[in-house]
C-alpha positions in Angstrom: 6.3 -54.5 71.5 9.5 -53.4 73.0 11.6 -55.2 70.0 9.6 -53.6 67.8 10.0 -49.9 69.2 14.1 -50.8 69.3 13.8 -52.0 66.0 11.8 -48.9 64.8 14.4 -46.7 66.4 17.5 -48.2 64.9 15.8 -47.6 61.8 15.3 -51.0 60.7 12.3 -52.1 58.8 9.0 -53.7 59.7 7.3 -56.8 58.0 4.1 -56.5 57.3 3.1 -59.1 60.2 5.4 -56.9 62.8 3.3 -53.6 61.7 -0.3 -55.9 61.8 0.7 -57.0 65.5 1.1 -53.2 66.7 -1.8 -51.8 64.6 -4.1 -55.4 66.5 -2.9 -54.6 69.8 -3.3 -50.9 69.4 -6.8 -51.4 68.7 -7.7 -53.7 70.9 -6.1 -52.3 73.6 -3.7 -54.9 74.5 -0.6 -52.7 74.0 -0.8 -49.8 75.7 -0.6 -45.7 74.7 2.5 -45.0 76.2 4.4 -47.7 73.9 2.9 -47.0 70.7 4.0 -43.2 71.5 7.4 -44.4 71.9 6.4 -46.1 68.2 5.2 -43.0 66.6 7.8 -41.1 68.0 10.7 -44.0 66.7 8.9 -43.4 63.5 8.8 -39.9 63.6 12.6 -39.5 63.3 13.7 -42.9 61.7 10.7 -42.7 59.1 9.3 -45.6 57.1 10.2 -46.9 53.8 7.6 -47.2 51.0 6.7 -50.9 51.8 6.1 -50.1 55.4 4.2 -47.5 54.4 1.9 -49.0 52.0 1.4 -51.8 54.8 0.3 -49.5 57.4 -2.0 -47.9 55.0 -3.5 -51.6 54.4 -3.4 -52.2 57.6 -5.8 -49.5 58.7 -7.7 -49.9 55.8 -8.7 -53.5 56.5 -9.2 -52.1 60.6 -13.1 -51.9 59.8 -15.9 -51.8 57.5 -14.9 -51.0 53.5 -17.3 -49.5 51.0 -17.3 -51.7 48.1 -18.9 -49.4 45.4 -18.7 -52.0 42.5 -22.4 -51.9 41.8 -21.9 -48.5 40.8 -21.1 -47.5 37.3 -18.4 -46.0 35.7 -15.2 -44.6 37.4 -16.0 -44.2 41.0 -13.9 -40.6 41.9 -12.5 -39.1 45.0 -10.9 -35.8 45.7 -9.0 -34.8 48.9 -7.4 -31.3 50.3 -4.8 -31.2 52.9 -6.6 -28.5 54.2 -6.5 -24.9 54.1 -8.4 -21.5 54.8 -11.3 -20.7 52.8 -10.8 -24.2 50.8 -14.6 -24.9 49.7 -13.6 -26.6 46.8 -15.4 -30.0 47.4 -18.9 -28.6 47.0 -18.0 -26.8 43.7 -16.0 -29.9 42.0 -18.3 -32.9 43.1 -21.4 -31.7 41.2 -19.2 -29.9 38.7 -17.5 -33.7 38.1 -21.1 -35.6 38.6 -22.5 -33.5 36.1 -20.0 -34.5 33.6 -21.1 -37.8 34.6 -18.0 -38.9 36.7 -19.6 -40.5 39.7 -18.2 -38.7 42.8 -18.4 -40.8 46.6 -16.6 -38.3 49.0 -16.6 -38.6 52.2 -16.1 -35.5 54.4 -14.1 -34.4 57.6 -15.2 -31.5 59.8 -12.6 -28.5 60.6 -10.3 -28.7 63.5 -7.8 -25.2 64.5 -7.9 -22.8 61.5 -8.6 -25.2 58.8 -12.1 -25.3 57.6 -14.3 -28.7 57.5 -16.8 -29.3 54.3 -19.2 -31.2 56.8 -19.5 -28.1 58.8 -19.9 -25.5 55.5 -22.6 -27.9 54.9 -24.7 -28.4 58.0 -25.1 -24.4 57.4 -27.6 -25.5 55.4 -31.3 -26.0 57.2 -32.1 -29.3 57.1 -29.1 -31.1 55.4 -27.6 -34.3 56.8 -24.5 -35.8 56.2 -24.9 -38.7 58.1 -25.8 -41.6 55.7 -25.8 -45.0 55.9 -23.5 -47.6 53.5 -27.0 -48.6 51.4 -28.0 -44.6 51.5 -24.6 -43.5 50.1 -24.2 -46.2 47.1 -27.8 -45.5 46.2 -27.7 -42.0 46.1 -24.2 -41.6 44.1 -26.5 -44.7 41.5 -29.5 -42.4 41.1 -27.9 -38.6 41.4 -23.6 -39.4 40.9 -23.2 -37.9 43.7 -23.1 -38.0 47.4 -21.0 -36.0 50.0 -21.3 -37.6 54.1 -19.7 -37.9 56.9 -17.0 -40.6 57.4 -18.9 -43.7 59.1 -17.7 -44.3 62.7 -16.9 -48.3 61.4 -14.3 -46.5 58.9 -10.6 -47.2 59.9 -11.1 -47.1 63.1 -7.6 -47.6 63.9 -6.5 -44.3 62.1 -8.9 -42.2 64.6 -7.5 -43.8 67.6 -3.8 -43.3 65.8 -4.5 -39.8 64.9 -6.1 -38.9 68.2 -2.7 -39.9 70.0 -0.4 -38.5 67.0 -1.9 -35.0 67.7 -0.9 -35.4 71.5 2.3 -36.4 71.0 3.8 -33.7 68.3 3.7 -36.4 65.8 1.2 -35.1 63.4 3.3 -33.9 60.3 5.4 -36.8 59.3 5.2 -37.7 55.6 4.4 -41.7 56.2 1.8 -41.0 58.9 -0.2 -38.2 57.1 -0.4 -40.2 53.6 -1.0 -43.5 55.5 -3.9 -41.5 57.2 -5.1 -40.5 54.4 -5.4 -42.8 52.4 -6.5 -45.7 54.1 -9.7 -43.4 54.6 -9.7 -42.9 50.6 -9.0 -46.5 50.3 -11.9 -47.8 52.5 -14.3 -45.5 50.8 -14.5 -47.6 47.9 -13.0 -45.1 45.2 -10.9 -46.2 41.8 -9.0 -42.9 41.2 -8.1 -40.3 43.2 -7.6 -36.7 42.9 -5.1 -34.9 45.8 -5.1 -31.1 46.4 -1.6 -30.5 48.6 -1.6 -27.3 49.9 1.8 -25.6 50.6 2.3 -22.2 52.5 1.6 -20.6 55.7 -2.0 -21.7 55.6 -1.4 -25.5 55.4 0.5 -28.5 57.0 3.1 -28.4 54.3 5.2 -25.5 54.6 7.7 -26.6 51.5 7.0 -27.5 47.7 9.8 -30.2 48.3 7.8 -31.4 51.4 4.8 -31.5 49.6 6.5 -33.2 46.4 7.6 -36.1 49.3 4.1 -36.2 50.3 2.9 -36.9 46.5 5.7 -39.2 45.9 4.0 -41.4 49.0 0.5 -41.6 48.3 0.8 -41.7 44.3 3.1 -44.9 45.3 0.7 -46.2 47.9 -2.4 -45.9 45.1 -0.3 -47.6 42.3 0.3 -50.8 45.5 -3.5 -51.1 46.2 -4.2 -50.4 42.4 -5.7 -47.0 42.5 -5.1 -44.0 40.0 -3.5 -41.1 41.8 -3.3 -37.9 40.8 -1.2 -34.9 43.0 -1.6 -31.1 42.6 0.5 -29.1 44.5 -1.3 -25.7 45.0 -0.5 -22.1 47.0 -2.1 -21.5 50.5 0.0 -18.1 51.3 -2.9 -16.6 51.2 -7.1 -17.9 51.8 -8.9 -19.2 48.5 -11.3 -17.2 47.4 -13.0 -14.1 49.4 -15.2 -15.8 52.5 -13.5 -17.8 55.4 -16.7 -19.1 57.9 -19.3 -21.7 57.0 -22.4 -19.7 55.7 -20.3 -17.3 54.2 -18.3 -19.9 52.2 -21.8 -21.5 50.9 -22.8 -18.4 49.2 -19.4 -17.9 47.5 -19.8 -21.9 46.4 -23.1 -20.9 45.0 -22.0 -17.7 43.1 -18.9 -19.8 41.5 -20.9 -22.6 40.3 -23.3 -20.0 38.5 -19.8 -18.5 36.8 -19.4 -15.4 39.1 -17.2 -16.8 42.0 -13.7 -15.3 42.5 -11.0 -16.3 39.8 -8.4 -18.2 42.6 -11.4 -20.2 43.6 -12.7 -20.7 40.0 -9.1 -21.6 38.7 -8.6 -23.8 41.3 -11.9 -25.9 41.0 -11.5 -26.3 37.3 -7.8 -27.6 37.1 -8.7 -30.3 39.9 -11.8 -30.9 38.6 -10.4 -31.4 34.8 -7.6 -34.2 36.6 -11.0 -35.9 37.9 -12.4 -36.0 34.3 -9.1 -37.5 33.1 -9.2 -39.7 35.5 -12.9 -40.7 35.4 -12.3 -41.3 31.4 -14.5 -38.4 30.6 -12.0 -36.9 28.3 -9.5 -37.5 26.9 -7.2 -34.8 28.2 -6.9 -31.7 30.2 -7.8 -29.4 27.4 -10.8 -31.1 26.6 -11.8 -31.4 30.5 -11.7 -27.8 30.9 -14.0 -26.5 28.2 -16.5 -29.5 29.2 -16.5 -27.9 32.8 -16.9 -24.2 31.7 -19.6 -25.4 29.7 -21.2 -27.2 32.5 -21.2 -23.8 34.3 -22.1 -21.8 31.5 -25.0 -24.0 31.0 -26.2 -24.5 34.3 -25.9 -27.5 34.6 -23.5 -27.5 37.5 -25.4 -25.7 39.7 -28.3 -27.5 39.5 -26.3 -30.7 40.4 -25.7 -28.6 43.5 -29.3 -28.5 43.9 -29.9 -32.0 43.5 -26.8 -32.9 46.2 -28.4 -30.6 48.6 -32.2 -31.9 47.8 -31.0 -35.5 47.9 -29.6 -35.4 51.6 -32.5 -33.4 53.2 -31.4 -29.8 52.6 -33.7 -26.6 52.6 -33.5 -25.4 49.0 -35.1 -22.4 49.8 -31.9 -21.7 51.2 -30.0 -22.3 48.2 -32.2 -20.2 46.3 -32.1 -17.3 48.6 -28.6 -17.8 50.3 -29.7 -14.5 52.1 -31.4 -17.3 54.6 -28.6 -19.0 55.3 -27.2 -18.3 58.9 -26.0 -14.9 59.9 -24.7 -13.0 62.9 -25.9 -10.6 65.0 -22.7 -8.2 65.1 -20.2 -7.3 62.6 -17.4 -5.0 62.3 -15.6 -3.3 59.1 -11.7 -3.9 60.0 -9.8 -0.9 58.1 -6.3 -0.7 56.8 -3.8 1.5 58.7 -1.5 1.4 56.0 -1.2 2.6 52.3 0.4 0.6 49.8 -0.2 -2.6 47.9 -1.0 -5.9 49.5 2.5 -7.6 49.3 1.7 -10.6 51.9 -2.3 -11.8 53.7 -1.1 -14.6 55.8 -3.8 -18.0 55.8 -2.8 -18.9 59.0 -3.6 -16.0 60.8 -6.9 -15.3 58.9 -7.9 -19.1 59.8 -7.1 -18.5 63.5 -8.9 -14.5 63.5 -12.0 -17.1 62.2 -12.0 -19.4 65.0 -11.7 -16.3 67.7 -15.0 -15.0 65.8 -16.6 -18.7 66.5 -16.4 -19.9 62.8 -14.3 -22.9 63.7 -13.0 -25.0 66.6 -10.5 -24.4 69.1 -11.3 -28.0 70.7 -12.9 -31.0 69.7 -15.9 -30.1 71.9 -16.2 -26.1 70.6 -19.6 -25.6 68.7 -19.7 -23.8 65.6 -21.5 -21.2 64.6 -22.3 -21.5 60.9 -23.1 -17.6 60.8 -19.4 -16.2 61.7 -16.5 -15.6 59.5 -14.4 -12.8 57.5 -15.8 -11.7 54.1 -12.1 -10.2 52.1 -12.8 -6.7 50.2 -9.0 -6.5 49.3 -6.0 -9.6 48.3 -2.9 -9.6 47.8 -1.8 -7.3 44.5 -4.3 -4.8 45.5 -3.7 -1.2 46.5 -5.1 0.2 49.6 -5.4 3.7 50.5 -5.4 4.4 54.9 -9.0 4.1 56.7 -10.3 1.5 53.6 -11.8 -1.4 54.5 -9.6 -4.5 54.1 -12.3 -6.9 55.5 -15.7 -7.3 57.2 -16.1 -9.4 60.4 -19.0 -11.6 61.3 -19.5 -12.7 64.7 -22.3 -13.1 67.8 -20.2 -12.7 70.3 -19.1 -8.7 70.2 -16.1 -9.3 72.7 -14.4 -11.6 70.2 -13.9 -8.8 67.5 -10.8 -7.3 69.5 -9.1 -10.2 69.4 -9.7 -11.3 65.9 -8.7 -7.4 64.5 -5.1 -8.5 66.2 -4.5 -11.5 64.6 -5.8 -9.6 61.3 -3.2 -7.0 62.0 -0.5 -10.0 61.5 -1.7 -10.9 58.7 -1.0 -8.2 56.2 2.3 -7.1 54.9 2.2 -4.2 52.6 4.8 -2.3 50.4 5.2 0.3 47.5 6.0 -2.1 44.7 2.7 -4.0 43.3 3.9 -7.8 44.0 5.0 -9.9 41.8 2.2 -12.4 40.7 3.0 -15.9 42.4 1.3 -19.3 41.0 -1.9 -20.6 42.2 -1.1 -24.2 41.1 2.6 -25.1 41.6 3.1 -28.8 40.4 1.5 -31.8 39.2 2.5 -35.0 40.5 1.1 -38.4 38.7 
């Protein structure tokens, strides 16, 4: 192991083998933490070449159980975000996509810090569970196209145990590491075509389009290795998506869009995405086409009800769905009002994420408990004019002592000037 962090840190590549021997040992425990944090770290500033990182990717793939979804049908589709604030795209595009009869098997992550988690947005909803088993998941994407779970604790094992020590060790955002992350979890989930939502801004991991371009680059050449479809969109998070940030909150919004009244960000969003995954599934036959099939999926119904039949299918209280005013809610809330006039030039993700968390509507720890009630519904965005005293947001919480401290990091986020902003792009780039 000690050749192999010298050779690492003289930037010389790995074989495959040489890579397969740390991954083993890491696992198994033979070779201890503080060497592969002298690895990560090598890595971390000499960086991997395509072929090493495809490797790892395969490496952690193969480091447990993989979902072989061949009995299924058609086009198997995935999507994944890089995370962001607000970002409930998942639960709008898989039934939007299974309606059109793409089957979708995603498997979820929960939110850690100020990015949300789709499994926690979802266990807002009485009754649902998103623990399923490998037989459970296949047979529910056979008879509904769709299924949305937790990632199974036999999944790439050795990326949770890499990941776990990358987040102590400042090694988190490196390009190889996050796509190899990625998509060996992808990979193992059985899917033949994958759609990638890479946020950029303050918001998400990627601070730069070139960054994110990088990032693309990488996992569209680690798909095309292991003989997957990938498709990259490169998207804005300056600012949250849509107008809710909090679990219950961000299941009402996902409602509203999928019955053709959610806000246009969001909508946009969900339909260029979800018109990639139709490419993709073979669905149509290009993005034009895609787009009118979605809208009419909407327009019909059609989608929504899918939404139903996800939520029906893994246990959920549809009763809540139908009267979203049972979903859960909070005991306190406060109207935070601007104390400036102007337009809306700058609402920083980051700090909205993190005002969030303070209010209990995500994690500040592994262990924190969530509670699916809190969040920040957003009466203005960026563009708008706001006159002194109006209220810029509302603020959800149980606990009435967190309010001061969430108000301050609202305070940071707003910018405001005397020109109306220029408009800046939702979607930035598409990489294939």
């Amino acid at each position: 192991m000690i050749e192999l962090i010298i050779k690492k840190r003289n930037g010389i590549e790995l074989t495959k083998e040489e890579i397969t021997s740390i991954i083993d040992g890491f696992t198994s425990e033979s070779i201890p933490d503080y060497q592969i944090s002298a690895f990560l770290m090598a890595v971390y500033f000499k960086g991997m070449t395509r072929a090493e990182t495809a490797n790892l990717t395969d490496i952690m793939m193969r480091s447990g159980e993989l979902i072989d979804l061949s009995e299924i049908k058609g086009i198997k589709l995935d999507k994944h975000s890089t995370g962001g604030v607000g970002d409930k795209t998942t639960l709008i595009l898989a039934p939007l996509v299974a309606a059109a009869g793409v089957p979708v098997a995603k498997m979820s992550g929960r939110g850690l810090g100020h990015t949300g988690g789709t499994l926690d947005k979802m266990e807002a909803i009485k009754g649902l569970s998103i623990d399923l088993s490998r037989e459970e998941f296949i047979a529910q994407i056979k008879k509904t196209n769709i299924a949305v779970c937790g990632q199974n604790a036999n999944l790439v094992p050795a990326d949770k145990k890499l990941y776990a020590l990358r987040d102590v060790t400042g090694t988190v955002d490196h390009i190889s590491l996050i796509s190899s992350s990625i998509m060996s979890k992808k990979l193992a989930c059985g899917a033949d075509a994958i759609v990638i939502d890479i946020k950029v801004g303050h918001g998400a991991f990627m601070k730069t389009i070139e960054n994110a371009e990088k990032l693309a680059a990488t996992m569209i050449g680690i798909g095309e290795k292991m003989n997957r479809k990938v498709t990259a969109v490169i998207t804005s998070m300056n600012e949250p998506l849509g107008c809710t940030i909090g679990n219950a909150l961000e299941i009402k919004e996902v409602i509203e869009t999928l019955k053709g009244n959610g806000p246009e960000d969001l909508t946009k969003l969900c339909l260029e995405l979800g018109s990639h995954m139709l490419v993709l599934g073979e669905v149509s036959e290009n993005l034009i086409q895609a787009r009118k099939t979605l809208n009419n999926l909407i327009d019909s119904g059609a989608a929504y009800k899918k939404f139903e039949e996800l939520i029906s299918a893994q246990g959920g209280d549809l009763n809540v769905i139908k009267q979203p005013e049972l979903l859960p809610s909070t005991q306190f809330l406060e109207t935070y009002k601007s104390t400036n006039e102007g337009f809306i030039s700058e609402l920083n993700a980051l700090d909205i994420g993190l005002a969030s968390v303070k209010l209990g509507a995500g994690r500040e720890t592994k262990e924190s408990v969530i509670d699916h009630g809190a969040g920040i519904l957003l009466k203005k965005k960026i563009g708008d004019y706001v006159k002194k005293g109006e209220a810029l947001a509302i603020l959800y919480s149980n606990n009435p002592a967190s309010f001061t401290k969430a108000a301050e990091l609202m305070e940071l986020a707003y910018t405001f000037s005397q020109e109306k902003p220029l408009e800046k792009p939702l979607i930035l780039k598409t990489v294939h």
